[in-house]
C-alpha positions in Angstrom: 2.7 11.1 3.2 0.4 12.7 5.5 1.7 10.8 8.4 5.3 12.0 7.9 5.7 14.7 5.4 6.5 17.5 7.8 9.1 15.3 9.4 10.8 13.7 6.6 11.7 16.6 4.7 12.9 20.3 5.1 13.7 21.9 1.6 10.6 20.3 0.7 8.6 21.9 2.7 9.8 25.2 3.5 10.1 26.4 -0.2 10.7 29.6 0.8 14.1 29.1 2.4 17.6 29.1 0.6 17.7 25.4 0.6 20.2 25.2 3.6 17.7 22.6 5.3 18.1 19.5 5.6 16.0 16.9 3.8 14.5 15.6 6.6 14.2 17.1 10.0 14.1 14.0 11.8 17.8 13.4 10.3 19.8 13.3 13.4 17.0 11.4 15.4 18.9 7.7 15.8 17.6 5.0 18.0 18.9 4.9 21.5 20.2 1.1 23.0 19.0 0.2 26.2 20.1 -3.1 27.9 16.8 -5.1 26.2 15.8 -3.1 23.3 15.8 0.5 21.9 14.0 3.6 22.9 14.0 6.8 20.8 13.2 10.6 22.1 12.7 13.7 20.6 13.7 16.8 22.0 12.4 19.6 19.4 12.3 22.5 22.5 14.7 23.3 25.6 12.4 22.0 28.0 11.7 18.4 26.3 16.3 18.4 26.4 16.4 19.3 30.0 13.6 16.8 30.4 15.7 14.1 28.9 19.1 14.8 31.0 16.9 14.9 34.3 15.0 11.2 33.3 18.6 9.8 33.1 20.6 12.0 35.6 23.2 13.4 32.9 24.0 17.2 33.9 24.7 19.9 32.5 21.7 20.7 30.1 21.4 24.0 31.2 25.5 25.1 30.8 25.0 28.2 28.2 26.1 26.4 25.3 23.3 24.0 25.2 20.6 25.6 27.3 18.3 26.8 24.2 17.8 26.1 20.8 19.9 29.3 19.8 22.6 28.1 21.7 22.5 24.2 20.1 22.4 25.4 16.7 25.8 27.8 17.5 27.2 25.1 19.3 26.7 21.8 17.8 29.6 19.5 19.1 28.7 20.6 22.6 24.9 19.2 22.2 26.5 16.4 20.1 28.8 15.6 23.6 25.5 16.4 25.6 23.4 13.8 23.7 26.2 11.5 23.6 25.9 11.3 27.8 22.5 10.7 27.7 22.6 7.8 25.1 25.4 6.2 27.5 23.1 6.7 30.1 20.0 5.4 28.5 22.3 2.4 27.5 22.1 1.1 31.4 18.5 0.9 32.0 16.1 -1.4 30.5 13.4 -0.1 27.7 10.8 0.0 30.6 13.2 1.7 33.1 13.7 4.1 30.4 10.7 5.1 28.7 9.5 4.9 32.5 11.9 7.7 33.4 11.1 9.6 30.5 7.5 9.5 30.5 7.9 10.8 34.6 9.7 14.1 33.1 7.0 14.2 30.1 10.1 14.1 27.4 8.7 12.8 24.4 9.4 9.4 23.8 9.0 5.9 22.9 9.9 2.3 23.3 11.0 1.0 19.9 9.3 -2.2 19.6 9.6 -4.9 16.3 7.1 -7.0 14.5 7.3 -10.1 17.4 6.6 -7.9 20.0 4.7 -5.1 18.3 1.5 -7.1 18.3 1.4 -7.4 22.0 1.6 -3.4 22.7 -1.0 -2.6 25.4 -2.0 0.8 22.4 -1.8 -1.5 20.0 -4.1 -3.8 21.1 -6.4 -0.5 22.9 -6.5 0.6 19.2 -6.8 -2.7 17.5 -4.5 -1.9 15.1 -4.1 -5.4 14.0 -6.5 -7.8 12.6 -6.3 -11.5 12.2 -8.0 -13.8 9.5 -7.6 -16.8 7.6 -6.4 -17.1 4.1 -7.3 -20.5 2.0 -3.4 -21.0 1.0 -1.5 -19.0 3.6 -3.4 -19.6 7.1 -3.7 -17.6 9.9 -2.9 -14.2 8.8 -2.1 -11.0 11.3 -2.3 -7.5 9.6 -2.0 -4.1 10.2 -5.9 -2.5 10.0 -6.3 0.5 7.5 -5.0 3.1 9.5 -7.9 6.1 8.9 -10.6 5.1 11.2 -14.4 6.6 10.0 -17.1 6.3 12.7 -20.1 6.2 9.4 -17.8 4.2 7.2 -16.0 1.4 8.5 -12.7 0.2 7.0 -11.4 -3.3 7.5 -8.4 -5.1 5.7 -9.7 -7.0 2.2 -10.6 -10.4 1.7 -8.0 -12.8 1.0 -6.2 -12.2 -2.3 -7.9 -14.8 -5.2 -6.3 -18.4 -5.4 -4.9 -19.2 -9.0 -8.5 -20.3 -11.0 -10.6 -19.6 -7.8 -12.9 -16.9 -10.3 -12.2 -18.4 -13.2 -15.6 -20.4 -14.1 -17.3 -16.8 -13.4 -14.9 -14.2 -15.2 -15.0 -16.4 -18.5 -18.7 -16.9 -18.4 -19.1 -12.6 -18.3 -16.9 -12.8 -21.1 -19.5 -15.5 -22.7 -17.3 -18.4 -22.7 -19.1 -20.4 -20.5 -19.7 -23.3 -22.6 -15.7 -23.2 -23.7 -14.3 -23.6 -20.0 -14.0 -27.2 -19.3 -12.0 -27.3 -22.7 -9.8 -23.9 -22.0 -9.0 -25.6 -18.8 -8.1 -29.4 -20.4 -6.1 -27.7 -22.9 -3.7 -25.6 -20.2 -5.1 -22.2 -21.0 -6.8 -21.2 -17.9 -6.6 -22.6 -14.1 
């Protein structure tokens, strides 16, 4: 929630508003196709649109009816036709060419990558935002690392999840049934 609460909802946030917001401010964001993936940017002030027109070479980002935010809001079809040029254009580069290209004119952006190729991020891997381990029933294991990072108190994923009777013994003999185990066991009771 802390992550994304400011982005995922509007009404919700600003309370003080007649509830004309939408639920989530990030509604309109879609993903953009490239020739080899999907890229997604987000342009939230006039220079980050006229940054993203100039990465792909689509003109017109600065006609009046789309050259500021005032001007978006008032004329929505014509930013709708303005976004709709760029997403073409986007659509004939590769997801390198085109986070390249919008990176060079600082528009924010991103390449949108999956869970095969997400592991092999150059930030992910800087970060180490994946751990691997083994697990007794399931193997080699990959997983995402808590996310908060704490320089005096160290977080790391949890030990593998108990196999069915793996605590067994030591769980009934806190309980004082030590002595009763091997028949609990015999008898289908306990694993």
């Amino acid at each position: 929630m802390s992550f994304v609460w400011a982005d995922a909802a509007g009404n919700e946030v600003l309370l003080d508003t007649d509830g004309s917001q939408p639920s989530s401010f990030a509604r309109d964001q879609k993903l953009w196709p490239t020739l080899d993936g999907w890229v997604i940017a987000a342009p939230v002030s006039d220079a980050d649109v006229a940054a993203i027109c100039r990465a792909v070479g689509v003109e017109g980002w600065d006609a009046p009816e789309v050259a500021t935010i005032m001007a978006r809001r008032q004329n929505p079809q014509a930013f709708v036709e303005l976004l709709q040029r760029v997403v073409a254009a986007v659509a004939s580069l590769t997801t390198e060419q085109a986070v390249r290209r919008l990176e060079a004119e600082k528009a924010p952006c991103g390449a949108v990558l999956g869970p095969e190729s997400l592991h092999e991020d150059p930030q992910v891997e800087f970060l180490g935002m994946l751990e691997e381990s083994d697990h007794p029933a399931a193997g080699h294991l990959r997983q995402p690392r808590p996310a908060a990072r704490f320089g005096r108190t160290p977080s790391a994923t949890g030990g593998a999840a108990p196999t069915l009777g793996r605590d067994t013994d030591e769980i009934l003999g806190e309980l004082g049934l030590a002595e009763e185990v091997a028949s609990l066991r015999e008898a289908g009771v306990v694993a």
